[in-house]
mmCIF file of the C-alpha atoms, coordinates in Angstrom:
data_MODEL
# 
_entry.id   MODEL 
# 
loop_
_atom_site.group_PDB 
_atom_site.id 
_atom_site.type_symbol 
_atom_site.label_atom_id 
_atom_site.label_alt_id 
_atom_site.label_comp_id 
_atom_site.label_asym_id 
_atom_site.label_entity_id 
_atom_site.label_seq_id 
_atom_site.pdbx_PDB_ins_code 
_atom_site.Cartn_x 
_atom_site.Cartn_y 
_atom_site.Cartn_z 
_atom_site.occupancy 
_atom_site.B_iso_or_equiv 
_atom_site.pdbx_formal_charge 
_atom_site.auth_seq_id 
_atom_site.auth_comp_id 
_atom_site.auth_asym_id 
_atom_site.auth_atom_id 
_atom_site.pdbx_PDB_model_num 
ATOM 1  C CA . UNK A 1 1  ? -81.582 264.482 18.062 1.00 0.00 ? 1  UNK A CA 1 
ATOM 2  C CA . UNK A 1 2  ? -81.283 261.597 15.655 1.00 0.00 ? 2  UNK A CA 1 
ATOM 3  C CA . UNK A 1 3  ? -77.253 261.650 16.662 1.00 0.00 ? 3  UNK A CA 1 
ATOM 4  C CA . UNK A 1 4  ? -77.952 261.117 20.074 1.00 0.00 ? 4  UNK A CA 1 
ATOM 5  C CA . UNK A 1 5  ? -80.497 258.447 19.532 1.00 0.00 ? 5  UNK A CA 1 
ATOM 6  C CA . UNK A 1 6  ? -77.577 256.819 17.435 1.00 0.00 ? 6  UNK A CA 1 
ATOM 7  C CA . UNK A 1 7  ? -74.903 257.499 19.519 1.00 0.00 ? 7  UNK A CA 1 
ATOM 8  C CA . UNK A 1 8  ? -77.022 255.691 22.097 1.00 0.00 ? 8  UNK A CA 1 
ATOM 9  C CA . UNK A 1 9  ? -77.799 253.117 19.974 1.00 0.00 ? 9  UNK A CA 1 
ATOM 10 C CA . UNK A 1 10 ? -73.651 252.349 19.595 1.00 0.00 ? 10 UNK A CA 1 
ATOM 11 C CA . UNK A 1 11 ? -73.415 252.696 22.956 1.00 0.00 ? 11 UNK A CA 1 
ATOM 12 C CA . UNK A 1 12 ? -76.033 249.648 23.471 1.00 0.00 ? 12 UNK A CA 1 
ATOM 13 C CA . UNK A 1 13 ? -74.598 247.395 20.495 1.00 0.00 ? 13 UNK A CA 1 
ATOM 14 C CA . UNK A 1 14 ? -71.408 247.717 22.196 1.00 0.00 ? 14 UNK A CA 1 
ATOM 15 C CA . UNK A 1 15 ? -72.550 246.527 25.458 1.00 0.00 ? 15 UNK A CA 1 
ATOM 16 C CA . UNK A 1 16 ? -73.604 243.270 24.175 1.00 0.00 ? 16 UNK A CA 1 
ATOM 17 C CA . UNK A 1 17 ? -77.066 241.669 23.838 1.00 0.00 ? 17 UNK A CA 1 
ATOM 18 C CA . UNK A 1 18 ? -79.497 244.827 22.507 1.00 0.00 ? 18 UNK A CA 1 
ATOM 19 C CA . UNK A 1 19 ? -82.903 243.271 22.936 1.00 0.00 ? 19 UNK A CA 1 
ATOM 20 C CA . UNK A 1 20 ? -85.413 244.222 20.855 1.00 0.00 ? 20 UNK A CA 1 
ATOM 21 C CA . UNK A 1 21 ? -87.666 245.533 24.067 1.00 0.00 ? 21 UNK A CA 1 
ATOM 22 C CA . UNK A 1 22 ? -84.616 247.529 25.208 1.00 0.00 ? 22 UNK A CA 1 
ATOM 23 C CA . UNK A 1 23 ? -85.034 249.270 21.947 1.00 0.00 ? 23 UNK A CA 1 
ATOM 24 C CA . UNK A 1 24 ? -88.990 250.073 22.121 1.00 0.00 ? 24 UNK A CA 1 
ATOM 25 C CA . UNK A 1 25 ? -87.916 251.260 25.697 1.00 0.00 ? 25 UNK A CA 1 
ATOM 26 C CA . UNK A 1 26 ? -85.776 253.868 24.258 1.00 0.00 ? 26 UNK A CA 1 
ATOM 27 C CA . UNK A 1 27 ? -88.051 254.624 21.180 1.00 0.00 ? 27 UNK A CA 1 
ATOM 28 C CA . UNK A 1 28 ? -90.927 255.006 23.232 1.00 0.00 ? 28 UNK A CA 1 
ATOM 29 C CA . UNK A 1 29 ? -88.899 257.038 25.865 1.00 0.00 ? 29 UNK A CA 1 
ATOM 30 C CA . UNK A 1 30 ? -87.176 259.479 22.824 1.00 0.00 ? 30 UNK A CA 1 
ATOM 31 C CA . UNK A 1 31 ? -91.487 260.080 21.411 1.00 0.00 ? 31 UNK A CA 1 
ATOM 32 C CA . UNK A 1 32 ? -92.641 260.847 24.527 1.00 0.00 ? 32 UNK A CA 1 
ATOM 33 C CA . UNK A 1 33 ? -89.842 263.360 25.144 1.00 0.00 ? 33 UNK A CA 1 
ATOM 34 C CA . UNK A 1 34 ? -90.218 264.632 21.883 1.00 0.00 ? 34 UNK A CA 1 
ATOM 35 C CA . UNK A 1 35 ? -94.139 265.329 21.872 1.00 0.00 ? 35 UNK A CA 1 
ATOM 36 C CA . UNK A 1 36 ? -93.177 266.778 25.163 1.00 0.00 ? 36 UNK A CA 1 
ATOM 37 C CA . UNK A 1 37 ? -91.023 269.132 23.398 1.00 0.00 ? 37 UNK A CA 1 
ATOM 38 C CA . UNK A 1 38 ? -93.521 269.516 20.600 1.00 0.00 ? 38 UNK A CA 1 
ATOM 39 C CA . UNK A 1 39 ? -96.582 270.661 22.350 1.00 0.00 ? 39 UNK A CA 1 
ATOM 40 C CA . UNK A 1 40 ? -95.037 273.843 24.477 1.00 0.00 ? 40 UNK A CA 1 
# 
């Protein structure tokens, strides 16, 4: 999972401006799917 997230995180750096929000969005996103996961 963390190679995805970093993969993403590349792809995001490479596009330019990575805002620091942008970032929480995707952290925030990446938990929730991950508790998601987690709790079945």
């Amino acid at each position: 999972v963390l190679d995805f997230f970093n993969s993403r995180m590349d792809a995001q750096n490479m596009d330019g401006e990575l805002s620091v929000e942008k970032v929480l969005q995707i952290i925030i996103t990446n938990c929730r799917s991950w508790r998601g996961e987690g709790m079945k």
